[in-house]
N, C-alpha and C positions, 0 to 999 in steps of 0.2 A: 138859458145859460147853464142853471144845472144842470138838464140832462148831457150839455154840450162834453162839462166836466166827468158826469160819471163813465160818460162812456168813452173820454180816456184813460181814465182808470184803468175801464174793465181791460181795454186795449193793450194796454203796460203790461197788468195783468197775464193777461192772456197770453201777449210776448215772453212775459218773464217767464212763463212754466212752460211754453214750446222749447225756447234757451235750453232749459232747466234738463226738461225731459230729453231734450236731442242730445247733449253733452255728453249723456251717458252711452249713447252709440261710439263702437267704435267706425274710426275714417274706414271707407271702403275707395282701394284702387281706383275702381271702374265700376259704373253702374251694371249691377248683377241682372240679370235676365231673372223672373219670380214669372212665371207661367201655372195657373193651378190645373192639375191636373198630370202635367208632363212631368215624367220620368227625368232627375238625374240622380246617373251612377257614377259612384266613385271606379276613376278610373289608373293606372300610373302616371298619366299627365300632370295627377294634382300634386299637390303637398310640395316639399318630400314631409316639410311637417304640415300637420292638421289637429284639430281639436276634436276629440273623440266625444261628442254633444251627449248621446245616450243609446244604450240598448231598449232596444225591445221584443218582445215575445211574445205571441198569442196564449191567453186562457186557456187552459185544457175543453174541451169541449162538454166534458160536463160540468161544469163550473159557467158554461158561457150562456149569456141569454141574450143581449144586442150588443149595438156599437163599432168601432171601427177594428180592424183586422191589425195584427202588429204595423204589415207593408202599408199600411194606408194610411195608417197614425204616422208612420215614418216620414210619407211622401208627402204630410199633410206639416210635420214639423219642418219637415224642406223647403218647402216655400215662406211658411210664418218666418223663420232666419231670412232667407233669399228676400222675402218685403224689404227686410231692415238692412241688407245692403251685403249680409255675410253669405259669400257661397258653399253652401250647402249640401249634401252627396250622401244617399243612401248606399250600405254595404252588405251586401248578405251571406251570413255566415250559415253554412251547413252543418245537421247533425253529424258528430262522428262518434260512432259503437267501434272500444275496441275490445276485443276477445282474450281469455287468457286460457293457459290451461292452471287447475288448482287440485288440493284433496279435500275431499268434506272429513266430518270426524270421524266417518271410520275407517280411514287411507285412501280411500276409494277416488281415483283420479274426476276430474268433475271438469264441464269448461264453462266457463262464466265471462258474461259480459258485464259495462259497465259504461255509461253515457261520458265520452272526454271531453266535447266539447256541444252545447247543444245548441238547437237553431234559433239563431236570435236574425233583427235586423239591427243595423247600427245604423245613426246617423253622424257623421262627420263632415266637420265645416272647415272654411281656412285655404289658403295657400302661401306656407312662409319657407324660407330660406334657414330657419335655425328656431331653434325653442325661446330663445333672447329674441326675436323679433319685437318689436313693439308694439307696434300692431296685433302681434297676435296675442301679447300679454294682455292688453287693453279688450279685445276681441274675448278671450277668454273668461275676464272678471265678470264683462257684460251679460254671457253667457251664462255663469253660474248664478246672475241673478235674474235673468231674463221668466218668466211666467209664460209660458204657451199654453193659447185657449187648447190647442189639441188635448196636453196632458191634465189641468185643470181642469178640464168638464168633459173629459170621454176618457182619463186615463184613471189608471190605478198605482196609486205610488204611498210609502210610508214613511212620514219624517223621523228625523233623528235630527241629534242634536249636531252631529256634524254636517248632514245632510237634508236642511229647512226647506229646503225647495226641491222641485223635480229634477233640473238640471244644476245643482250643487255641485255634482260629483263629477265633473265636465274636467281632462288635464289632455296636456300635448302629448302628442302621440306621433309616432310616425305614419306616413300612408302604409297598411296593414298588406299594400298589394304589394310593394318593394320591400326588395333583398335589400340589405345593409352595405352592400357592395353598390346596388343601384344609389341609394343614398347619398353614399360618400361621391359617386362620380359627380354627383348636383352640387355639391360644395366648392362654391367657387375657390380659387386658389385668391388669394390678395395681391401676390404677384402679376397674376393673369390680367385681376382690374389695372393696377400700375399700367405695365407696359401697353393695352389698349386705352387708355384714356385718352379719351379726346379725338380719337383716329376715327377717319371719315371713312367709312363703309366698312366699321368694324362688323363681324362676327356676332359679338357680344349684343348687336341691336336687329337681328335676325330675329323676327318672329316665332319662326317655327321650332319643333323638336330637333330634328334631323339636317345636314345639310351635306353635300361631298364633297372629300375634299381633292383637287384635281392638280393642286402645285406644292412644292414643298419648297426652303431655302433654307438651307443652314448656316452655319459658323461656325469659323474652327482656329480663328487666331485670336491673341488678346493685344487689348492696350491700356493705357493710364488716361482716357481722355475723360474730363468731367461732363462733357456736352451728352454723351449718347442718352437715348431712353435707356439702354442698358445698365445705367451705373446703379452698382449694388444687386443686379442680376443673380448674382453669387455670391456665398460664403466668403470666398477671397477678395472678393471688392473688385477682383479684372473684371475687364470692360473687354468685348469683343467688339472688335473693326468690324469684322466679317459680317455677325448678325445685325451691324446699322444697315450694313447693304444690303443683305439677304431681305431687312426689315421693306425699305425703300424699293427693291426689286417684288417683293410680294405686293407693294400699294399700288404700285402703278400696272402691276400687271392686272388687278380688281380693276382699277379706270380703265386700263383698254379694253377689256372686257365687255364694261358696263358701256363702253362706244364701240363695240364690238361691228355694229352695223356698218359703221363710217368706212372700217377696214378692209369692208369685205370678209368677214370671219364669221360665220362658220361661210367656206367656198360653197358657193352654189344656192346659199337659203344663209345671207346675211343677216344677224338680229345682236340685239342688242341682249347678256346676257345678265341675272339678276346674280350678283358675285360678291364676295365677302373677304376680308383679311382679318387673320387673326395670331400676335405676335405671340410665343412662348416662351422658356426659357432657351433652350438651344435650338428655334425652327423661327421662321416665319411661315404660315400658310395658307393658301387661295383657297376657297371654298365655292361651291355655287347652287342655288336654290334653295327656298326655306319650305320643308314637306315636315309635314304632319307626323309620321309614321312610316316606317321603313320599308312600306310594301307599296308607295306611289310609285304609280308607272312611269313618271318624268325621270326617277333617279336612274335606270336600265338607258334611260335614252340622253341622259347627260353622260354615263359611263364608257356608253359605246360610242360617241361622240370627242372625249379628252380621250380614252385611253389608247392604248397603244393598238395598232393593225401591220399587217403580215403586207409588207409592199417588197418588191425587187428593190437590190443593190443597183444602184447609178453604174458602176462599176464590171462588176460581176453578173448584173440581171439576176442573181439566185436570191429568191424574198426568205427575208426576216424579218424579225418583231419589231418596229420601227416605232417609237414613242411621239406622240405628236406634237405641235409645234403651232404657236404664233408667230408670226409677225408682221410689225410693221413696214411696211416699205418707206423706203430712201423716196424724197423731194421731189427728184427727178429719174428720168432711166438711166440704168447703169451705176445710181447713188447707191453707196451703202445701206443697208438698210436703218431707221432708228433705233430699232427696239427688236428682239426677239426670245423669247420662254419656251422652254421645256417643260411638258407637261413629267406628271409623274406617271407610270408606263400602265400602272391600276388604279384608278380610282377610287378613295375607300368612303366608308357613311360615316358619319360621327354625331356625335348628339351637341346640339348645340348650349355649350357653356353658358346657365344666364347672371347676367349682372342682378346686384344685391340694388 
């Protein structure tokens, strides 16, 4: 019966400083991929903000006698973060010499260099929406008190008093590979989240980077109605008629799309196609395929597919640029038709907006 007892104790125990110990983790999204060995690099897919974890730099080589290489301590802090759930991304920064011309002291013209920026590696973890993220603030404190065997028993580092630990010195940063202009375009608009809320086959829940976009709708009259998704769209508090319809005319042309098959569309190699809606301020717009990066080959073969081609006038037989066209057919023969869209005449890429 004692031992029964103590070894709920230890039990308790042993729960209460797992508790203890985990708490101080921050939440991770998605379970992180931690591979030891493999390579990740920080790439513009991440951030736009991240947490600049620490530099490193190789010993001069006469000063060096073993141990790991800066890249390897790097790839080796990579993973210790990636265990605990934070993803993680080495950065490599190049020496750069730049040259000047000068006088020594007796006028005499001289040219001299001078180290601007030297070779280090970085490691940077995170992927947040804003430096206020919570996650990343939480993510961050972890960080500057986290102990990595790497730097602890293969590193060389010197405390201070603002800086007691290796990674102390850990603050948000931007991804170092994006312009400021990249930046800003990943800021969601609030308006943007508004008017997509709740809308089924929104844009906003496309996986990928990139998507085209193949319809537009717009608006162009106002009213006083308090029902539209629109109200408060504007400054002046009008409400456009036009863009409810525009709205309504972009979703269901994404459904017929996405039943594309049923229709007969595309003629001759009927499929069902993977298509998005996504409302704005003055537009609604159709979008279709979620691509990685702006060089898949699917995007040239959705382009040349929506856009516009060189057919003869019904009329005249003389071919023009003719914009192309869904639709749905009418019930029966001779029935008007239900539904029919005007694509836009070019199809353009666009990066896909993500929700906070």
């Amino acid at each position: 019966m004692r031992t029964m007892q103590l070894f709920k104790q230890c039990l308790i125990i042993t729960i209460a400083i797992t508790v203890c110990a985990t708490s101080f983790l921050p939440v991770a999204e998605a379970r992180i991929e931690a591979v030891k060995g493999k390579k990740y690099k920080l790439t513009k897919r991440h951030g736009p903000w991240m947490i600049m974890v620490a530099s490193l730099r190789d010993i001069p080589e006469s000063r060096r006698s073993k141990g790991l290489s800066a890249q390897e301590a790097a790839d080796e802090l990579v993973y210790e973060l990636r265990k605990r759930g934070i993803p993680a991304y080495t950065f490599s920064q190049e020496s750069v010499i730049q040259r000047f011309n000068t006088l020594d002291r007796l006028g005499r013209e001289e040219r001299r260099s001078y180290a601007a920026q030297r070779a280090m590696i970085s490691v940077i973890a995170g992927n947040y929406s804003d430096s206020e993220d919570e996650v990343a603030q939480k993510t961050l404190n972890y960080i500057k008190h986290f102990q990595p065997e790497v730097i602890t028993e293969n590193g060389v580092y010197k405390k201070t008093p603002g800086q007691p630990g290796p990674l102390s010195g850990a603050f948000l940063t931007i991804n170092p590979l994006l312009s400021p202009q990249e930046v800003a375009q990943r800021k969601q608009d609030p308006l943007i989240a508004k008017l997509n809320s709740g809308v089924e086959y929104s844009l906003l829940n496309n996986k990928g980077n990139y998507s085209l976009v193949i319809a537009s709708f717009y608006g162009n009259s106002v009213t006083e109605t308090a029902t539209s998704r629109f109200t408060n769209a504007s400054e002046s508090k009008e409400v456009s008629n036009s863009l409810d319809k525009a709205a309504q005319n972009a979703w269901l042309l994404t459904k017929a799309l996405r039943e594309a098959k049923k229709y007969g569309f595309p003629a001759g190699n009927a499929t069902d196609i993977d298509a998005y809606v996504l409302h704005e301020k003055y537009r609604s717009i159709v979008t279709v395929g979620s691509f990685k990066g702006p060089d898949d080959p699917r995007i040239e073969a959705y382009a040349k597919l929506f856009g516009s081609k060189m057919r003869p006038h019904p009329e005249t037989g003389v071919e023009a640029m003719t914009s192309e066209y869904f639709i749905i057919p009418g019930n029966s023969a001779g029935a008007p038709p239900l539904a029919s869209w005007v694509f836009d005449p070019k199809p353009t890429l666009m990066q896909v907006p993500k929700a906070k």
